[in-house]
PASEDO-803188 format. One line per 3 residues: for each residue x, y, z of C-alpha. Coordinates in steps of 0.02 Angstrom, whole numbers, plus 50000, padded with zeros to 5 digits. Layout:
<nodes>
X/Y/Z | ...
</nodes>
This chain:
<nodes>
48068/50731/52036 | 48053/50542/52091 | 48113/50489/51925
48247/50330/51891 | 48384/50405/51879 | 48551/50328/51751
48673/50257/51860 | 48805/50348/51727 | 48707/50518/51735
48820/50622/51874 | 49002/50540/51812 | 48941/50593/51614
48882/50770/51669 | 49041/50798/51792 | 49146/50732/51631
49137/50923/51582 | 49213/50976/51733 | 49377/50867/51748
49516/50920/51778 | 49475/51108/51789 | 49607/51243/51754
49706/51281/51890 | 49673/51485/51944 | 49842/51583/51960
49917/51741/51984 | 50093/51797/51923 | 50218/51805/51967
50227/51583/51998 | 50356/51468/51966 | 50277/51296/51903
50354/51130/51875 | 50277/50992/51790 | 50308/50819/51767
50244/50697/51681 | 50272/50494/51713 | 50241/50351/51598
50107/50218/51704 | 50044/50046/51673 | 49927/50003/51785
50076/49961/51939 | 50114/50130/51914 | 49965/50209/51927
49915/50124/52074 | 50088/50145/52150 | 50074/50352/52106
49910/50336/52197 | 50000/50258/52350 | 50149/50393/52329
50018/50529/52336 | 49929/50474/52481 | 50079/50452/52579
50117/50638/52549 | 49944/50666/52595 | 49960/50572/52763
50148/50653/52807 | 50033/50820/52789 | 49883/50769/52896
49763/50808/52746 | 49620/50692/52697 | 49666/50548/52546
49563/50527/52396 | 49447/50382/52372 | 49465/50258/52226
49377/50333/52100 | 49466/50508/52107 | 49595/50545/51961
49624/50717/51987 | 49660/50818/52121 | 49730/50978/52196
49800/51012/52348 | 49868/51179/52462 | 50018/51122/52534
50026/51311/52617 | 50219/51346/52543 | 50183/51237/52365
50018/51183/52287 | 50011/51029/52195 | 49896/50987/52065
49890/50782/52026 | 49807/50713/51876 | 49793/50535/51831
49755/50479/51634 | 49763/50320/51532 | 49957/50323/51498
50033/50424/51613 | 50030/50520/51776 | 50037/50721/51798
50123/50816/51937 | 50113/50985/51940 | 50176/51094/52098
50176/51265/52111 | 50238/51398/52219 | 50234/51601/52230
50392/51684/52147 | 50490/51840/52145 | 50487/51979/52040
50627/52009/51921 | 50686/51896/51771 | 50741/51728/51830
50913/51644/51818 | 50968/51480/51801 | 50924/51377/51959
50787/51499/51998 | 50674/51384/51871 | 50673/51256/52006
50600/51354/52148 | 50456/51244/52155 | 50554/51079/52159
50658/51134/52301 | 50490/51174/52431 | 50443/50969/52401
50515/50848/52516 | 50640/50781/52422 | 50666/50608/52475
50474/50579/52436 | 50525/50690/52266 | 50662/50549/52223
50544/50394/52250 | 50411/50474/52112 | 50364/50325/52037
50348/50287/51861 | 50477/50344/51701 | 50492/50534/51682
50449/50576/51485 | 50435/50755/51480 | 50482/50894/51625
50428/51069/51603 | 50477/51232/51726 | 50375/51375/51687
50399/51536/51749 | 50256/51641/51745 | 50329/51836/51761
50228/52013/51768 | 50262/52136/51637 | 50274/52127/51430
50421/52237/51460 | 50549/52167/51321 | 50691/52290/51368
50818/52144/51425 | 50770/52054/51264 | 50960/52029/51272
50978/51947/51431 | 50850/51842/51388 | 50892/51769/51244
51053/51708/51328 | 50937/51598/51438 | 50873/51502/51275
50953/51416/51108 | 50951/51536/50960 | 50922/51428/50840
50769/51332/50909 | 50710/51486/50998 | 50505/51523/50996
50432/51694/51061 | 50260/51753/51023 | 50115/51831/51095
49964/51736/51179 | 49793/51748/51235 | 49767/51909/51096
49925/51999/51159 | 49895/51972/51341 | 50041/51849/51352
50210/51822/51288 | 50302/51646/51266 | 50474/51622/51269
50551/51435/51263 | 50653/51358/51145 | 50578/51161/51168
50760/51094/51216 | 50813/50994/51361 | 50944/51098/51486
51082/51022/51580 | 50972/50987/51739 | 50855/50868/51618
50703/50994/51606 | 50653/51091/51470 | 50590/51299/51499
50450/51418/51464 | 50460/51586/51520 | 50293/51691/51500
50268/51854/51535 | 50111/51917/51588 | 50006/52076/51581
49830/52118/51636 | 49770/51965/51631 | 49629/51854/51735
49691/51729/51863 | 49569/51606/51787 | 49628/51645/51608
49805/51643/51651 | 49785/51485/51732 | 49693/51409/51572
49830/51477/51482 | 49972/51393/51577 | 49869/51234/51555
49881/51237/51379 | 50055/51268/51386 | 50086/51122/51486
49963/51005/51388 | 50053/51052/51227 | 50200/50984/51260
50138/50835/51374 | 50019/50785/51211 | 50203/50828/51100
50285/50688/51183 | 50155/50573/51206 | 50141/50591/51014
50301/50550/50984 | 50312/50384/51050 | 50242/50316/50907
50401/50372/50828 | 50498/50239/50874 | 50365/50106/50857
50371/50160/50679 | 50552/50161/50636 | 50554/49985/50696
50415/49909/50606 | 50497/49981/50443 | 50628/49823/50424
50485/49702/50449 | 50373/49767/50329 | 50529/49798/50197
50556/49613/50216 | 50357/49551/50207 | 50343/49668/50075
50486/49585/49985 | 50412/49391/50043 | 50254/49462/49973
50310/49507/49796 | 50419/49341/49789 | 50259/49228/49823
50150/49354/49690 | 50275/49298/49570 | 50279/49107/49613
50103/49101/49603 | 50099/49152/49421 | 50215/48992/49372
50163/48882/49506 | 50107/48716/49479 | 49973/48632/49539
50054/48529/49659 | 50151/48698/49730 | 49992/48757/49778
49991/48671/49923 | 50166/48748/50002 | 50117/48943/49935
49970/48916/50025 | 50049/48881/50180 | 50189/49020/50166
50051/49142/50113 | 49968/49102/50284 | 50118/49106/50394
50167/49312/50299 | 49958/49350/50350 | 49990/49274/50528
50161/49393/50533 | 50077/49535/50448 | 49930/49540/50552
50027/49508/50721 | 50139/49667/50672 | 49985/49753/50652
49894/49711/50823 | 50062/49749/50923 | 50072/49928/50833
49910/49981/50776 | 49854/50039/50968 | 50021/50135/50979
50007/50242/50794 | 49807/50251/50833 | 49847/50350/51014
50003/50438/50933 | 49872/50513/50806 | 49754/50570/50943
49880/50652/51059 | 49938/50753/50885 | 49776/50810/50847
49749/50853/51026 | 49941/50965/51001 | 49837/51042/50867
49712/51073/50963 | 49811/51170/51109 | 49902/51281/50998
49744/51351/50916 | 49697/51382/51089 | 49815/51476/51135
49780/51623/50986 | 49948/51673/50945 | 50022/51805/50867
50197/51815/50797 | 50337/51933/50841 | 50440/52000/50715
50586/51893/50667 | 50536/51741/50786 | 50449/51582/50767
50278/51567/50848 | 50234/51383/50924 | 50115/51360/50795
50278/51361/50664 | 50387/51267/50763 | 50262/51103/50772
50240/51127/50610 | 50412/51091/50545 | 50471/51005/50688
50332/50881/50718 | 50279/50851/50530 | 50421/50728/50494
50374/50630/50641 | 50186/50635/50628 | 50186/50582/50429
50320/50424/50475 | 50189/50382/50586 | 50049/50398/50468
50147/50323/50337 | 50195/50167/50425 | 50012/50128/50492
49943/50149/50299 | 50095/50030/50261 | 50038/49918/50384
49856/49921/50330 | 49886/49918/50109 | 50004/49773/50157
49852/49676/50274 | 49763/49716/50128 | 49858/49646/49984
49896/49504/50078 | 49712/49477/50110 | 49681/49473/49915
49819/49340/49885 | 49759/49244/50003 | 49597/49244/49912
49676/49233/49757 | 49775/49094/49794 | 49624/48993/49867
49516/49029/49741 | 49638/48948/49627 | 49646/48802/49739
49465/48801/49781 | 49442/48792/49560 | 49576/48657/49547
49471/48552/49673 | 49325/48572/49579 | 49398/48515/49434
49449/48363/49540 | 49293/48327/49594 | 49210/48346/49451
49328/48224/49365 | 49284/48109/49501 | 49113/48095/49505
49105/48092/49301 | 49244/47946/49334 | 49103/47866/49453
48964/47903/49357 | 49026/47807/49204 | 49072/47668/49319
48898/47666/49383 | 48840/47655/49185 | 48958/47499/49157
48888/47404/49327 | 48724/47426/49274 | 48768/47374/49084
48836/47232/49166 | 48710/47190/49287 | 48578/47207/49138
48671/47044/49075 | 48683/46964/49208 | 48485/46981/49243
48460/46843/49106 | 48570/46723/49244 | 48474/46762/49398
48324/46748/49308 | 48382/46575/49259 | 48443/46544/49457
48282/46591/49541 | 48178/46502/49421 | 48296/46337/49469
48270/46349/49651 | 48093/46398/49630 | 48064/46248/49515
48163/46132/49648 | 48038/46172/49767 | 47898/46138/49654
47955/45992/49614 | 47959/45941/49815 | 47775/45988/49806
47724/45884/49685 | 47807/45743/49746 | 47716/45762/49908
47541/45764/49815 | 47581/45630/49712 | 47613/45536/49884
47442/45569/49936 | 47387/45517/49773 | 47322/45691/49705
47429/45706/49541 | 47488/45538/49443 | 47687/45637/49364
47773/45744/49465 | 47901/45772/49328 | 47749/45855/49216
47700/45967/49365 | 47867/46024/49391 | 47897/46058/49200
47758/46162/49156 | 47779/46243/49287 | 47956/46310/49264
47897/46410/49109 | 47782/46498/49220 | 47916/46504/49358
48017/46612/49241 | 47896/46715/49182 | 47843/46805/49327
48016/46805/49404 | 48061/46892/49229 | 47914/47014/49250
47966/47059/49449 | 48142/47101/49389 | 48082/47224/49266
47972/47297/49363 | 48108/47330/49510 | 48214/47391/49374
48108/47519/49307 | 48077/47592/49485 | 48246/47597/49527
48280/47683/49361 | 48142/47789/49385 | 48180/47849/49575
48358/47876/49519 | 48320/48006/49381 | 48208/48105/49485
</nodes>
């Protein structure tokens, strides 16, 4: 088809197909690691990855590539980069049998570890999952000595193909562990499975760094809050000339307010998307719960609900008080706005009845300039007619000039009236 084609069209339809579940078969030891990046880190995880690309004589990625995997013969590694962090997942075959203690980092110790220790970027959550044949809980026992009673999650997975044992907490060696055993199960779905696993609690601590962003902002907005109410109550008994510094102190609390709000609102907005996206995981998963245990489903639940409604809490805090202060604002310039008003309107009624006395006044005054004009109109008149009587045309210049003066006056007295009327009359429409 020679057709124009979207320059968007492949990168939207691939969008489907990112980052693609990794196939695997039990029994696999998996570690995975994700790192906090601003944009230095992610171009400096890019760097770190291509360097242990190079070291292995494999080809490097090109600019545009954010997810990759990798068969490092030994290990696999699976890399991932998103908006706020980096993923590093490696991978490598394990033995049978229940694993042990250090045996949950088989698949740091086939990495080269000097590369390992230069992983750039902060470390927020580190997972070791140890994918195991069999459903066989005989050495329940055993087992359970591996994990924390009291936080301690088993359930089934995948409609009773799977079962989860973890108990969320962090072990001496700073990693926290999964244990799933595994029936007859798909590499494919087993490898979605593990996914979701991993994604669960990636997306759980992600989630909860709005935590702290919200603890914090509780003292400022206890204290605007407080300024808030204080200037409410001001502006009740508050004169008129008060206005002025309310005003001001109302503009600086918006300008605080509303700078709290920018700094926090991205943080609470992505904290809310990574717990729906928790939410989302676990209902993929389809579990089923074991008899006298917690399923993962449960343990979010309680465990996460605290910290997802302070969050919630403190970003409808942060919006009702952007709010209110937006309406006192309004209030308060409204009042100002009316006050003004009033000003003005005692102003120009001030000015209009000044403009009634001028004119009053200049209506008495017309009588003079009528009397004025007519006396240097006359003067000049009277010039005249001594000039004719020079030439012999009139006999009494002093006759000419008086009957004249009458008519002088007359038409300067009509001229005035008429220019006074007009002006009148122009001013009124």
């Amino acid at each position: 088809m020679m057709v124009t084609e979207h320059p968007l069209r492949r990168a939207l339809h691939n969008e489907v197909h990112a980052r693609p579940p990794e196939p695997m078969a039990a029994p696999v030891a998996i570690c995975h690691m994700v790192m906090l990046a601003d944009a230095d880190v992610r171009q400096a995880s890019r760097a770190h990855l291509i360097s242990l690309l190079h070291d292995h004589h494999l080809p490097v990625p090109d600019e545009q590539t954010n997810h990759l995997r990798v068969d490092m013969g030994t290990w696999r590694l699976r890399w991932e980069l998103h908006t706020e962090f980096v993923t590093w997942t490696f991978m490598t075959d394990a033995p049978m049998g229940l694993p042990k203690g250090s045996d949950y980092d088989l698949a740091l110790r086939q990495l080269p570890q000097e590369w390992l220790k230069n992983l750039p970027g902060e470390c927020l959550a580190h997972i070791q999952l140890w994918a195991k044949l069999t459903q066989d809980l005989a050495d329940r026992e055993e087992l359970h000595q591996q994990f924390r009673e009291e936080s301690l999650v088993a359930c089934q997975l995948a409609e009773g193909s799977a079962t989860l044992h973890t108990d969320f907490q962090i072990d001496p060696s700073g990693c926290s562990r999964m244990l799933l055993r595994v029936g007859q199960i798909s590499q494919r779905r087993l490898g979605r499975l593990v996914q979701r696993l991993l994604e669960i609690e990636t997306y759980r601590m992600m989630a909860l760094l709005g935590l702290p962003v919200a603890r914090s902002a509780v003292p400022a907005l206890a204290a605007a809050e407080q300024e808030l109410a204080d200037l409410a109550q001001a502006i009740r008994s508050a004169s008129q000339e008060q206005e002025a510094d309310l005003l001001e102190r109302l503009t600086r609390l918006a300008g605080q307010v509303e700078g709290l709000y920018a700094s926090q609102h991205s943080r609470f907005s992505a904290s809310q998307a990574y717990f729906e996206l928790v939410d989302r995981r676990i209902k993929d998963i389809r579990e089923t719960r074991l008899p006298g245990f917690q399923s993962v489903g449960e343990f979010m639940e309680r465990r996460l609900s605290p910290a997802r409604s302070t969050c919630d809490w403190v970003a409808k805090r942060q919006t009702a008080l952007s709010e209110r202060v937006s309406r006192m604002s309004n209030l308060l310039r409204t009042r100002v706005d009316f006050q003004q008003q009033q000003s003005s309107q005692a102003l120009l009624t001030a000015m209009n009845r000044r403009q009634g006395m001028q004119l009053k006044l200049q209506t008495t005054v017309e009588g003079l300039s009528v009397a004025a004009i007519t006396y240097y109109i006359a003067g000049l008149v009277h010039y005249m007619a001594e000039g004719l009587q020079a030439k012999g045309w009139i006999q009494n210049p002093a006759m000419a000039t008086a009957i004249a003066v009458p008519l002088i006056a007359l038409v300067i007295w009509w001229v005035t009236r008429r220019l006074h009327f007009k002006v009148m009359k122009t001013d009124k429409t």
